[in-house]
N, C-alpha and C positions, 0 to 999 in steps of 0.2 A: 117607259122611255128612260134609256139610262142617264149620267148627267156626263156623259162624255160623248156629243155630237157626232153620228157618225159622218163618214167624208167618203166619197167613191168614187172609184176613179174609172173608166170605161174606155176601153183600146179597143179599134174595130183591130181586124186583122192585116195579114200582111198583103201585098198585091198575088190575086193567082192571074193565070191566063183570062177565064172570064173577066174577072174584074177593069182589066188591062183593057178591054176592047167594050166594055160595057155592058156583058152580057148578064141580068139579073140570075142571080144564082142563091138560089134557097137552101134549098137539102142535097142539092147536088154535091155529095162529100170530095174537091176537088183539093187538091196540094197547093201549096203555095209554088208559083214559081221562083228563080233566082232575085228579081230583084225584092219580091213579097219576104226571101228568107236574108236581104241583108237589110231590109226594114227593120225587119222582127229582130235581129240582131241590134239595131241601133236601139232599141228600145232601152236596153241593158243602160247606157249610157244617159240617158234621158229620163230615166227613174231610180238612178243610183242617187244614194242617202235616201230615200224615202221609206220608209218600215211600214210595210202594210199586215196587215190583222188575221185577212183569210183573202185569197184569193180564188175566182171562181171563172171557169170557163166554161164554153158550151162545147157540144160533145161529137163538133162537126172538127177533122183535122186541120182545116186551115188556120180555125183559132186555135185549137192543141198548140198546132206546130209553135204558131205566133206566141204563145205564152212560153213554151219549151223555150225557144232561141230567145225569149227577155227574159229567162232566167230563172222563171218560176215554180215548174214542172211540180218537183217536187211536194209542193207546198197547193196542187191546184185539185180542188176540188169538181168536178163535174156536173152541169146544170144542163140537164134539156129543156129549162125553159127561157135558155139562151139563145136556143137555133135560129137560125134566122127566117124573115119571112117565107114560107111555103108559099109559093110561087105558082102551085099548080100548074094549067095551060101555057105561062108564059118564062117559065122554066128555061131557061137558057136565050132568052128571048133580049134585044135589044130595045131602047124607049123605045125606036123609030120602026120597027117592025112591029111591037104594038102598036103603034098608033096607025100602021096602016090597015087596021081590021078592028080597032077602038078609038077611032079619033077623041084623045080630051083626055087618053086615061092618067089615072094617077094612083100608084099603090095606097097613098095614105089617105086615100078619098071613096077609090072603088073597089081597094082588095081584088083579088085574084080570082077568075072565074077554076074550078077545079083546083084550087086551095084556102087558104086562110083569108078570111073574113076582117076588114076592119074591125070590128066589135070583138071577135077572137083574138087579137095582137095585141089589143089594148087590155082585155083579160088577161092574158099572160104578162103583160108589161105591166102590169098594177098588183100582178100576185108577187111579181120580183120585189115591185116598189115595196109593198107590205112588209117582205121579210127584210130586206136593206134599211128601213126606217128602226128597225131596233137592236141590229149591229151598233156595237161600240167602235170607236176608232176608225182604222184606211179597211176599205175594199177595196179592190181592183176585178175589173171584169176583162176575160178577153172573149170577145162576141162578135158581131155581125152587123154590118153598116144600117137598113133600115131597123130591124132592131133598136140597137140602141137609139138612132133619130129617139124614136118611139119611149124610149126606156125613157129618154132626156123630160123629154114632155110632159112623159107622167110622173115622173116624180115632182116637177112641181106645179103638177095639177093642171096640165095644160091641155087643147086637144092637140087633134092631126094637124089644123091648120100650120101649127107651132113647130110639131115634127118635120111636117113638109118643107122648112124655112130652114134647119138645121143640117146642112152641108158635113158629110162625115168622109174622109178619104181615108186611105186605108195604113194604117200605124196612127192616125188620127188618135190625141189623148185629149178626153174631157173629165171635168170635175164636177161634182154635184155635190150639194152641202146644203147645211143652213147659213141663212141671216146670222140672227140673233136667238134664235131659236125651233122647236119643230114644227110649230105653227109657218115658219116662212122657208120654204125651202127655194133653192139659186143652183143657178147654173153658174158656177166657176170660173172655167174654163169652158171653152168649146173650142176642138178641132186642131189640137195644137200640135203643129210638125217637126220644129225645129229643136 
């Protein structure tokens, strides 16, 4: 561990059509709509003076775009294990039309019939945490709303319960750090619009 604490910072993305109407959207690679690209445009404004180290997005367009229009394109490295949850069966699907053939379901409880598993999101959210724990300096992610939930938790060691409590909307900016050091790591920020 270096002696310079890393700090990260995680942006879901901007609003698409799904998103707009509630429709859980996983690997569905869909664009951001107009208002999701003048989010992503304010972002610019909202993270100006900040100097981040590396930044990292996932390899679905909507976060692309969303990192593209704040500015960062350039400078953004590519992470598939950013994407967001695979959603399998319920793939475009709204809460309320799952619940009417799952009554009680909850991604962060019973995962996805014909995709990603609880226990497999948290694998991928603890393999990011691993590498982010020994970064020096800012990260910034642009990623996927349960995702991150998920990413939040596990970084300081928490479970689903935690994730399921963590409200993320979309240009949503949180921060993840330590305390006082690596042994305690905090949640920041969470969910921040304005």
């Amino acid at each position: 561990m270096s002696s310079k604490l890393p700090e990260i910072y995680l942006i879901r993305h901007g609003e698409t059509d799904w998103a707009a109407i509630g429709r859980h959207t996983g690997r569905r690679d869909l664009p951001l709509n107009d208002k999701g690209g003048d989010e992503a445009r304010q972002l610019q404004g909202r993270l100006a003076g900040i100097e981040f180290d590396r930044v990292l997005v996932s390899t679905l367009q909507r976060a692309q775009a969303t990192c593209r229009l704040a500015g960062f394109e350039e400078r953004a490295q590519q992470d598939a294990r950013l994407v967001e949850w695979n959603y399998g069966d319920f793939e475009g699907k709204t809460q309320a039309e799952i619940q009417q053939v799952f009554p009680g379901w909850n991604v962060f409880t019973h995962g996805c019939p014909g995709g990603e598993t609880v226990d497999e999101v948290i694998a991928r959210a603890d393999s990011v945490v691993a590498d982010l724990a020994t970064y020096e300096g800012r990260t910034v992610i642009f990623a996927h709303g349960h995702f991150l939930r998920v990413l939040g938790a596990r970084w300081c060691r928490l479970g689903m319960d935690v994730a399921k409590a963590l409200l993320l909307q979309t240009t949503g900016v949180c921060v993840l750090g330590y305390d006082k050091n690596q042994h305690q790591p905090v949640i920041r920020l969470w969910n921040q619009r304005a």
